[in-house]
N, CA, C and O of each residue as an XYZ file, in Angstrom:
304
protein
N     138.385     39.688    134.686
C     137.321     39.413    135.645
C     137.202     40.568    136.647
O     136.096     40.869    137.097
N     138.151     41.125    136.955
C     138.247     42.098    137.789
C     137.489     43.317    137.405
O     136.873     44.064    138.166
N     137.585     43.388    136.463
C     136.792     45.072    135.738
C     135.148     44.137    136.025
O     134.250     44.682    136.666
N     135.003     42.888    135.515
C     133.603     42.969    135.383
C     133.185     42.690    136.721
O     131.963     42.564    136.796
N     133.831     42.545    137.864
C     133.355     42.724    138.966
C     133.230     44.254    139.746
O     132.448     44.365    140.691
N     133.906     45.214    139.370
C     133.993     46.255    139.129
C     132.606     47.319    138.787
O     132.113     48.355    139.235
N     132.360     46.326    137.703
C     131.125     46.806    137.077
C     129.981     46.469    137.231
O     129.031     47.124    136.802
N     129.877     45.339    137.901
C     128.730     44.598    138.712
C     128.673     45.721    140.256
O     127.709     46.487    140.244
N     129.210     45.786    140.969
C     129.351     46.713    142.245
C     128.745     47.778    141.642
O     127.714     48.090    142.239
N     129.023     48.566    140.538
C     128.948     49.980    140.607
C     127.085     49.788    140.061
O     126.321     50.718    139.804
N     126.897     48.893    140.034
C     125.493     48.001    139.503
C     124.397     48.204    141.279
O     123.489     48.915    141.711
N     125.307     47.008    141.769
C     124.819     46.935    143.323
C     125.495     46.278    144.178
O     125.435     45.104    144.542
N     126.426     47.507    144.592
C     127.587     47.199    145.444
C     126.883     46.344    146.790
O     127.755     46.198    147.646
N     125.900     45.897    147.109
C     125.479     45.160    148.440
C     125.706     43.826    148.302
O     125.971     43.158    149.301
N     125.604     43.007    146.508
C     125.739     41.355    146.543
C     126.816     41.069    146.069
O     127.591     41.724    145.372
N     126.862     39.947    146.508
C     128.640     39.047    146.826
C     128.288     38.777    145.712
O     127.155     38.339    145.514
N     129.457     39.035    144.389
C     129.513     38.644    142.996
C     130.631     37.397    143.339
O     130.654     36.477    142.522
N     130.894     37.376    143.671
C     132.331     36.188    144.310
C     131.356     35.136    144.558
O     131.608     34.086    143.966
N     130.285     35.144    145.294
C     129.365     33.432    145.713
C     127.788     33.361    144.672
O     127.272     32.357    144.181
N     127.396     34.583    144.604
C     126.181     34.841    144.460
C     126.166     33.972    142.713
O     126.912     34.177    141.756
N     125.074     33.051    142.849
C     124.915     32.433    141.594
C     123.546     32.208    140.575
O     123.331     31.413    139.659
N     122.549     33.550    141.332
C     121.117     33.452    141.186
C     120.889     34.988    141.237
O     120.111     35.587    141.979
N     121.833     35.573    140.177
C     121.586     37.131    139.917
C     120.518     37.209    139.144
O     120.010     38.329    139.203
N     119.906     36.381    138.357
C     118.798     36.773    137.446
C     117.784     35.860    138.157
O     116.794     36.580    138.291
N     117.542     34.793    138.621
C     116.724     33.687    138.965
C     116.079     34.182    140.762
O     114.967     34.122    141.286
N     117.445     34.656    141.244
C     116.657     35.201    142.430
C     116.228     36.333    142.747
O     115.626     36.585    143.791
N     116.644     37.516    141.416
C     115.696     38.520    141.283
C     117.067     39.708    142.257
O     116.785     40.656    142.990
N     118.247     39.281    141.960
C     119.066     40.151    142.315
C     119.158     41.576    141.366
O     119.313     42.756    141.680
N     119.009     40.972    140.225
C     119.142     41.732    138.894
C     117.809     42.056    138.008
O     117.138     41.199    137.433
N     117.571     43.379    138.011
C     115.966     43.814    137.282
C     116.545     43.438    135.764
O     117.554     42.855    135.370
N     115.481     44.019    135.154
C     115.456     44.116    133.689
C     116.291     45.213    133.654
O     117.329     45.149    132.996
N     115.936     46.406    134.382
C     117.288     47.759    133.925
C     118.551     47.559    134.335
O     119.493     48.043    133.706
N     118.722     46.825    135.433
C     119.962     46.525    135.704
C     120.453     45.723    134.398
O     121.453     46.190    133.853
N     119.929     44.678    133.881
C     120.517     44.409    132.859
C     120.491     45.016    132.048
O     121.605     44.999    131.524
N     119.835     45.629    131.540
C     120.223     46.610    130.341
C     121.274     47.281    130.402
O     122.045     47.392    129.449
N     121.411     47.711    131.310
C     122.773     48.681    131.958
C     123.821     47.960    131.745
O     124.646     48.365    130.925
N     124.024     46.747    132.423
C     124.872     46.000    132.344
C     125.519     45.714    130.998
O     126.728     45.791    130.779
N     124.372     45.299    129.926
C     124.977     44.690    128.729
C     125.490     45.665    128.227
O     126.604     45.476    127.739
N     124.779     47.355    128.129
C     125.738     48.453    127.656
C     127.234     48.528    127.734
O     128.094     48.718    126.874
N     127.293     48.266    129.364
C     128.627     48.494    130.213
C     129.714     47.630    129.380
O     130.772     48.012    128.880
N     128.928     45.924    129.392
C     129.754     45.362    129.156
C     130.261     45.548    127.640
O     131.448     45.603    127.315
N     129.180     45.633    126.782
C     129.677     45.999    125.587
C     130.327     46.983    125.226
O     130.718     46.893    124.063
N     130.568     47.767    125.680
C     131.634     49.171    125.706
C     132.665     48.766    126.040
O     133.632     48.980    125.308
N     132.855     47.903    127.486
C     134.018     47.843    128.110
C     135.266     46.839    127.493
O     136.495     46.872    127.430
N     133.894     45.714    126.981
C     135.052     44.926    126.522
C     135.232     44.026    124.921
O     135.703     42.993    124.447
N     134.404     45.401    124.512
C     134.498     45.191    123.060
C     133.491     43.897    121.763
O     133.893     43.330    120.747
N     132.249     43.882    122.400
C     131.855     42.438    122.351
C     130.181     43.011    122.210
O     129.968     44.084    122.775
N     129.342     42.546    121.701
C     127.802     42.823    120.941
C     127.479     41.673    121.903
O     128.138     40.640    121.778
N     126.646     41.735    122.736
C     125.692     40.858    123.149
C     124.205     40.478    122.593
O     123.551     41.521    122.560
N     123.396     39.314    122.123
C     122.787     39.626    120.538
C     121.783     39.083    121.814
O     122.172     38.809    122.949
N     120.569     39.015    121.373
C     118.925     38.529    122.109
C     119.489     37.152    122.629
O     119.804     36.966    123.804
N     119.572     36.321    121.751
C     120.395     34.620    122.060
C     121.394     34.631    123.289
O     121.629     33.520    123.763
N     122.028     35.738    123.886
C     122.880     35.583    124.790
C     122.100     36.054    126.043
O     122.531     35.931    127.189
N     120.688     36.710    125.650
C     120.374     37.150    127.176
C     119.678     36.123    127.299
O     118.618     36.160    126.675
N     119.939     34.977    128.030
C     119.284     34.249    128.868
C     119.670     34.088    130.601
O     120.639     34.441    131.273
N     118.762     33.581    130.823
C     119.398     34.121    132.388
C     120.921     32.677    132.746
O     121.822     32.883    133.560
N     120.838     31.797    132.182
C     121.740     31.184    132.504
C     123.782     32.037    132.141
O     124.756     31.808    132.859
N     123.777     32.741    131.152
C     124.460     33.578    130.769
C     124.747     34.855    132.376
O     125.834     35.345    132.682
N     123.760     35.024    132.916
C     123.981     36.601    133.499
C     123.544     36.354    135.117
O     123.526     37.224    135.989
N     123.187     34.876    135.277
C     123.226     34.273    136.704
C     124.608     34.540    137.819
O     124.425     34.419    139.030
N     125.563     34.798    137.426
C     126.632     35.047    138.053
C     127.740     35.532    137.880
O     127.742     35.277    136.676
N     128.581     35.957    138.015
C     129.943     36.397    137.624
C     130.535     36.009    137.230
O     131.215     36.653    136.431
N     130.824     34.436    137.476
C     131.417     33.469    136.365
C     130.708     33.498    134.870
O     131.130     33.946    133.804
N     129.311     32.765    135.255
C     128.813     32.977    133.668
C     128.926     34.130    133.173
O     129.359     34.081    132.021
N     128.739     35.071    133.517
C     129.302     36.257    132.393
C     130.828     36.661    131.745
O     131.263     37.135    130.695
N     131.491     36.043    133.374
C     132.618     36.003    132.268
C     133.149     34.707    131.215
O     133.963     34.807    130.297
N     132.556     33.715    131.581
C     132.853     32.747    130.541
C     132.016     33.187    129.135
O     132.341     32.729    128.040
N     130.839     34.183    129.320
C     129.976     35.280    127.948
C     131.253     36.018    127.182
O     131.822     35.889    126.098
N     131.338     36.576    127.957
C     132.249     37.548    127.586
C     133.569     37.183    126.728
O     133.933     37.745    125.695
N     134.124     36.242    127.313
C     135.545     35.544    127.089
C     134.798     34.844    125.660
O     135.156     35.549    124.717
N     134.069     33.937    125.259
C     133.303     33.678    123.837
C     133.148     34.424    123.208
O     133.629     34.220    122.093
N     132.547     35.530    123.364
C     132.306     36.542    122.667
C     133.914     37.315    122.276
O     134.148     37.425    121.072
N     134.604     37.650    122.909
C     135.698     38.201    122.624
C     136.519     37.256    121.638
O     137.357     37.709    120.858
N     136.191     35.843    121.744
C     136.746     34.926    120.581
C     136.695     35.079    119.924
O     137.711     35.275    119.258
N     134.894     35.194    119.147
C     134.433     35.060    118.414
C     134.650     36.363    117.255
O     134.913     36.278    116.055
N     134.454     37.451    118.019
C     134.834     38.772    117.229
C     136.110     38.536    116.670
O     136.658     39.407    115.994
């Protein structure tokens, strides 16, 4: 969790990834930011994020991504 908070900051170090739960819904997070993001994450932690996973309920917060992530790393 730590790296992907890590990687959220270097994203936009100004929002609290610790409370913030409306990264996609309240428009914290563009479309390039996510793009960026899913790169990051898929590099970092070994894991294909497919169309079916970008929904915003997935990338709303720091938790949901890491409970993404942690599935995905199962699943591979």
């Amino acid at each position: 969790m730590e790296k992907l908070l890590e990687i959220l900051e270097d994203i936009d170090p100004d929002i609290d990834y610790n409370t913030e739960d409306r990264l996609i819904d309240g428009g914290c997070l563009d479309s390039l930011s996510i793009l960026s993001l899913v790169v990051e994450l898929e590099d970092t932690f070994g894991i294909e994020i497919t169309p079916v996973d970008l929904v915003p309920v997935n990338f709303n917060s720091a938790k949901a991504l890491w409970s993404m992530i942690q599935r995905l790393q199962k699943e591979n």
